[in-house]
C-alpha positions, 0 to 999 in steps of 0.5 A: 421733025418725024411725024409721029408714026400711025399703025395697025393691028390685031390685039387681044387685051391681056390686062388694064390698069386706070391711069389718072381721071379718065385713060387706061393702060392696056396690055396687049398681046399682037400677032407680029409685035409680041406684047406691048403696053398702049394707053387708051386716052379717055377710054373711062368717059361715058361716051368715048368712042373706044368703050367695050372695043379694048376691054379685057378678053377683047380680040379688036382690030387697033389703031395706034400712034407712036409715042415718045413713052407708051403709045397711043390707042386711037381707034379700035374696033371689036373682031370677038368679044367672047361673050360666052365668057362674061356671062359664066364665072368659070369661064370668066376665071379661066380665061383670065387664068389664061391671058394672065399667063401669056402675060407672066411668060411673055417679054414686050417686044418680041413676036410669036405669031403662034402663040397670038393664035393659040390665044384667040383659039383658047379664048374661043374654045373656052367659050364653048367647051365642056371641059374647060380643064382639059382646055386649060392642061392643053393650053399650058402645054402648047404654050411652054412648046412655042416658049421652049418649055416643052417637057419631055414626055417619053423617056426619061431624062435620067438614063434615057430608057423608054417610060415603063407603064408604072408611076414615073416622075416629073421634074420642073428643074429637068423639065421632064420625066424620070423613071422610078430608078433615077426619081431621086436625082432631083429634089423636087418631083411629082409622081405621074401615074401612067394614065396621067401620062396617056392623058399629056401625051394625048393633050401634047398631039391633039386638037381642041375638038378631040381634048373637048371629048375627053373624060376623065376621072375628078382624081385625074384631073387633079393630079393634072392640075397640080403637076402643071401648077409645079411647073409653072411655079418653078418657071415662073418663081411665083403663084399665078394669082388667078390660079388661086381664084380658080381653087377658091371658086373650086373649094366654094362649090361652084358648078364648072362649065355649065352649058 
């Protein structure tokens, strides 16, 4: 008989779930493995030796075992816990909004190193931004350019004309925008106005460091956040339930990214 298998690697815990008395079940999203599912045996017991190394919105170092069913958490050691990110309920949400949609669009098993490092450098800049909106817009769109999901943000998807400086359409079905003249050829679209479009274009090609230093209008942002929840929702076919919260915790009043 084989012995069972023992291997490394680097994870970020998406989300857990309690299993029986004392063990959990941790979802996982690794540079070379994509995501999978792990169970972290006696994680819950006071003094085990796993603890805060694989909880939620932990980045650690792993050791697992194969297993005939889920496989087996052994070892972890923490590389960032983003503690920024436990001490702001803003910043708590949004990172949970953000390991929730790597989680939604992500199948077991399949690798995609971007999208593993796009995670951690989300995490880390949301433990430090200004602006964690814009954050969470330009989180959105790199993570539909490494699923394939990239909208089309420069000519219209309709007749192919360059977008004219006026109120254009995006369609989630056409994964893009249509002009004024073509807008009708679809049944759903969102009107984008054209400083909304600078903004996705500018979000599209820039670093976080430049994304940080953007201000924008409480309107704007608005429109942003709507459109892009469109697109997920049609992707997705489904709410994103900590996008709910995050609209609770808006309408509640509570202060965003405080420093």
């Amino acid at each position: 008989m084989t012995a069972p298998r023992l291997y490394n690697t680097e994870a970020v815990v998406l989300k857990k779930n309690e299993l029986g008395e004392a063990d959990n079940i941790l979802t996982l999203y690794t540079p070379r493995l994509g995501k999978l599912r792990a169970v972290a045996k006696g994680v819950r017991r006071p003094k085990s030796k796993l603890g805060g190394h694989v909880e939620l919105l932990t980045h650690s170092e792993m050791l697992l075992v194969q297993s005939q069913n889920l496989d087996i958490v052994t070892q972890s050691q923490t590389i960032e816990s983003f503690l920024p990110l436990r001490d702001d309920l803003w910043r708590t949400s949004s990172a949970l909004y953000v390991v929730e949609l790597v989680d939604r669009f992500t199948a077991e098993g399949e690798e995609n190193y971007p999208l593993f490092r796009l995670l951690v450098d989300t995490l880390h800049w949301l433990c430090r931004a200004r602006h964690g909106e814009l954050i969470l817009r330009c989180f959105e769109l790199r993570l539909f350019a490494y699923l394939g999901y990239q909208p089309q943000l420069q000519q219209c998807g309709g007749c192919h004309s360059s977008l004219k400086p006026v109120t254009n359409f995006f369609t989630p079905s056409g994964g893009g925008l249509l002009c004024p003249h073509c807008h009708n050829r679809e049944p759903i679209v969102y009107p984008l106005s054209p400083n909304a479009l600078k903004v996705l274009r500018f979000l599209q090609r820039s670093p976080y460091a430049s994304v940080d230093r953007l201000r924008i209008t409480p309107e704007l942002s608005l429109e942003l956040k709507q459109l892009m929840r469109g697109y997920i929702r049609y992707l997705l076919e489904r709410e994103v339930r900590s996008a709910e919260w995050l609209d609770r915790l808006e309408e509640e009043g509570f202060d965003k990214w405080t420093p």
